[in-house]
C-alpha positions in Angstrom: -156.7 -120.6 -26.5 -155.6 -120.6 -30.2 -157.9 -118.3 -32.2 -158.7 -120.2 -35.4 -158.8 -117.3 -37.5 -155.3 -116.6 -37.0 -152.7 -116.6 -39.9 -151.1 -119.3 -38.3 -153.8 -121.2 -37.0 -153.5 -125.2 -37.6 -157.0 -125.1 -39.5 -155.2 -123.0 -42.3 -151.7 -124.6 -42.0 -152.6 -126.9 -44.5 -154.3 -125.3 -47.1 -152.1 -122.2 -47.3 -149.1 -124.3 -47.5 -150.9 -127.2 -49.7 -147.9 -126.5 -52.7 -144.9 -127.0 -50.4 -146.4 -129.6 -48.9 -147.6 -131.5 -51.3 -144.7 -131.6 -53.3 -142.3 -132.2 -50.7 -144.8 -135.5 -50.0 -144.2 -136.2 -53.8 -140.4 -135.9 -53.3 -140.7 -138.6 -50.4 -142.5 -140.9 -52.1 -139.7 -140.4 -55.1 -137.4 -141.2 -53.2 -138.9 -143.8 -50.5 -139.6 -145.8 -53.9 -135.8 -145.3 -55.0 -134.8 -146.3 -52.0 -136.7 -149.5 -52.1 -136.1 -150.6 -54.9 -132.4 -149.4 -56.5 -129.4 -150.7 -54.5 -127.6 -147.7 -52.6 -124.6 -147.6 -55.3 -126.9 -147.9 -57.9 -128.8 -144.8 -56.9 -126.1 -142.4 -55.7 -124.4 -142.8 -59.1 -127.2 -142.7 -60.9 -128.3 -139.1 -59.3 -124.7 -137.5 -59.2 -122.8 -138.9 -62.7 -124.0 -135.8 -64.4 -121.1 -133.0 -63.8 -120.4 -130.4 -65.7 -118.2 -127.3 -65.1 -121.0 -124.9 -64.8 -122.8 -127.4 -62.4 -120.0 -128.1 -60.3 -119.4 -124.3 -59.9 -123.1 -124.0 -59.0 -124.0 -126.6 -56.8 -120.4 -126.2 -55.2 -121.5 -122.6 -53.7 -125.2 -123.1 -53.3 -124.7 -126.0 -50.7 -123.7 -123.3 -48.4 -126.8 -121.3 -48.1 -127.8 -123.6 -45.4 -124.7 -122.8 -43.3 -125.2 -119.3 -43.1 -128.6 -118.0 -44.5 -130.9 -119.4 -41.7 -129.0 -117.1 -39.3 -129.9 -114.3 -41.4 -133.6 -114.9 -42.0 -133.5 -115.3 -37.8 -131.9 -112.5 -37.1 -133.5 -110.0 -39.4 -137.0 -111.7 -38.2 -135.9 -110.5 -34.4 -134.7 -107.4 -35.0 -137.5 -106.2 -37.7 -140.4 -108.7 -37.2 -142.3 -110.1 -34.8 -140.4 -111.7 -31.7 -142.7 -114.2 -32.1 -142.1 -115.0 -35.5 -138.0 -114.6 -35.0 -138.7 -117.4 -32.1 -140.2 -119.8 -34.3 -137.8 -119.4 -36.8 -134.8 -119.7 -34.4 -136.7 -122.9 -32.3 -137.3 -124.5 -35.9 -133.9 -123.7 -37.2 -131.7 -124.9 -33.6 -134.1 -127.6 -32.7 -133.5 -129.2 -36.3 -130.1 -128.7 -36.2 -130.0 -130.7 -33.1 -131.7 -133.6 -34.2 -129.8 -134.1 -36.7 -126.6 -133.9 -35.0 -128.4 -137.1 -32.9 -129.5 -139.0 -35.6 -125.7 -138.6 -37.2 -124.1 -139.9 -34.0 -126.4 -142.6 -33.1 -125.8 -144.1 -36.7 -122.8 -142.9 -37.5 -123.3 -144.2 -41.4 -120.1 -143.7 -43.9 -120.6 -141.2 -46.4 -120.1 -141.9 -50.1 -116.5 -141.7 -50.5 -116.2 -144.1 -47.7 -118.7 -146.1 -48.2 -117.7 -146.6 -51.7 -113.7 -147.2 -50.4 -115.5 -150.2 -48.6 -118.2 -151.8 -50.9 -117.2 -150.6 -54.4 -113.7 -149.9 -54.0 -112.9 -150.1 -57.9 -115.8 -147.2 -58.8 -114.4 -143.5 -59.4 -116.9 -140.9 -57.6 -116.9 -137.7 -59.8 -115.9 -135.5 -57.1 -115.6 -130.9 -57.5 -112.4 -129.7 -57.3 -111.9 -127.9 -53.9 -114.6 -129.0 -51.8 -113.6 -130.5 -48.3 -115.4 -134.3 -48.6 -116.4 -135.8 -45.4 -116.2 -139.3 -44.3 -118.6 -140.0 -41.5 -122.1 -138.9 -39.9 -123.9 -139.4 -43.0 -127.5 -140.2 -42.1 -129.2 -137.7 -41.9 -127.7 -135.0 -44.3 -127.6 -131.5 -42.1 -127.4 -129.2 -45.1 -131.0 -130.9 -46.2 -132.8 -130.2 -43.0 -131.4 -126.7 -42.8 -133.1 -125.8 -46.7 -136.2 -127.3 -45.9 -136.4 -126.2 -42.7 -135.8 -123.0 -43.4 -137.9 -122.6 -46.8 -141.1 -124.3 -44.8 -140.3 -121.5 -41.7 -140.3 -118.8 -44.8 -143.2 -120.3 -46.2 -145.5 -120.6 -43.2 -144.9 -117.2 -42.7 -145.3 -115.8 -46.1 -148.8 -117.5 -46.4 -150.2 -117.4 -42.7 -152.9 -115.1 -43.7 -154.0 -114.8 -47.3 -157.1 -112.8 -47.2 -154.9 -109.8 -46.0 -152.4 -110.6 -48.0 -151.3 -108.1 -50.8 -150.6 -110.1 -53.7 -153.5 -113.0 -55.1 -153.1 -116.7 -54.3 -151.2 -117.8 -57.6 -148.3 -115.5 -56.3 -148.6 -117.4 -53.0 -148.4 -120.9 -55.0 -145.9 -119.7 -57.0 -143.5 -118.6 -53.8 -144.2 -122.1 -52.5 -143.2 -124.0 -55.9 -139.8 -121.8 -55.4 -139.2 -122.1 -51.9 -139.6 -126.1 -52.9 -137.4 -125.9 -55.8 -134.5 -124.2 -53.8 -134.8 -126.4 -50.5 -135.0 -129.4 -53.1 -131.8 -128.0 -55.0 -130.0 -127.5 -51.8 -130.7 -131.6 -50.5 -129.7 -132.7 -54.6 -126.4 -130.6 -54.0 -125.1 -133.0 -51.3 -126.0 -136.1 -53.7 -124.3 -134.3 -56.6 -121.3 -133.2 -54.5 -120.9 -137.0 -53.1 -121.3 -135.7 -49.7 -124.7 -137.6 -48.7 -126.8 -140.4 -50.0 -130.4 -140.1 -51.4 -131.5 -141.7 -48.1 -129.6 -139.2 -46.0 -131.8 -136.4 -48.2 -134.9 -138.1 -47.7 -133.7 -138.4 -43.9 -132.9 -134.6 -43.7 -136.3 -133.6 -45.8 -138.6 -135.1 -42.9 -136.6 -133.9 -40.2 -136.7 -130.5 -41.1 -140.3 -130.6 -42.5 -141.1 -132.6 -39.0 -139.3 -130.0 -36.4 -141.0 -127.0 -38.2 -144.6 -128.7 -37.7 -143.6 -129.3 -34.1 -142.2 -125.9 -33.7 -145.4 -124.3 -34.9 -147.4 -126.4 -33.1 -146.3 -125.0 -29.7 -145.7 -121.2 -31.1 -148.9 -121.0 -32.9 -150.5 -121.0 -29.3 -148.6 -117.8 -28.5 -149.4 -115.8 -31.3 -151.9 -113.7 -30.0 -149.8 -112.9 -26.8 -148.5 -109.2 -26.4 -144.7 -110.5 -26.6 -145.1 -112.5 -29.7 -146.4 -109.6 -31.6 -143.4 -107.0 -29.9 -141.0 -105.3 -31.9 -138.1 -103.8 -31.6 -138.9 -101.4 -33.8 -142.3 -100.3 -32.9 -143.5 -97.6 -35.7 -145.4 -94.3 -34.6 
């Protein structure tokens, strides 16, 4: 029986998470209306034809997070949190990994670089200097789900239970507004590095959003189980 008091109970899910959701809702909208109404081209140069050296050097590096920093927010949540809490971060982390590796097969939609070979073969992408461009698999973009996958895992568990929480709930709305901006940064850096369309974001934003909801769904039963709250390193 979930206990509804619970940090991670679905009554507070909401509510402590209201920032990061509610701006991640805005960013869909943004970009379901760009979508609509701004042909594909049209957008994709719009939202990358602003390079600059700094930028490229930035957004060139930050796009990797999402290859390697969800295995270390999993791994450090196994060995020093909760098991439970390593679990849901691992299910949310693998199972939207998976889904998009579906999604990408089952449409197998050109990237930029080809698309723009086919359709627009006379436009110039501005491409970064030493980063490997892909061709294929576009929709949905992997590195997307992976940031706001991991930043909603991060935030669920950062806010699951505010009234025993040490710091007061502007800090909370303020760690939600930054795990937002750095998910959001990480889904612009595939537009800006010509890796991924603005649908394939919008495509990676939902799954990742949508497979940590599910994920908590099912784990949010467990929490008050003896082998969610184990840890490996019990103190005495």
């Amino acid at each position: 029986m979930i206990c509804m008091d619970n940090g991670l109970s679905n009554t507070n899910l909401l509510r402590n998470n209201s920032v990061f959701i509610g701006l991640s809702l805005v960013l869909l909208a943004v970009l379901g209306l760009a979508l609509l109404y701004i042909p594909q081209g049209e957008l994709h140069l719009l939202l990358c034809d602003h390079h600059t050296h700094a930028r490229d050097i930035f957004f060139r590096y930050y796009t990797h997070v999402a290859e390697w920093f969800p295995y270390v927010i999993c791994v450090a949540l196994l060995l020093f949190g909760r098991i439970g809490d390593g679990a849901f971060a691992s299910a949310a982390m693998l199972l939207s990994a998976l889904s998009t590796q579906l999604f990408k097969h089952i449409f197998n939609a050109p990237r930029p670089l080809s698309w723009f070979d086919l359709f627009m073969p006379d436009t110039q992408l501005p491409l970064v200097e030493g980063v490997k461009m892909n061709y294929w698999y576009s929709f949905p973009s992997g590195h997307t789900t992976s940031f706001f996958a991991l930043a909603f895992v991060v935030c669920i568990l950062l806010t699951r239970n505010p009234r025993n929480s040490r710091y007061p709930r502007t800090t909370s709305y303020l760690l939600q507004l930054l795990l937002f901006a750095a998910a959001a940064l990480g889904g612009y850096s595939r537009i800006y590095l010509s890796q991924h369309f603005a649908r394939d974001v919008f495509g990676g934003t939902i799954v990742g959003i949508g497979i940590t909801l599910l994920c908590y769904v099912v784990f949010v039963r467990f929490e008050d189980q003896k082998w969610y709250n184990y840890r490996l390193f019990q103190k005495k």
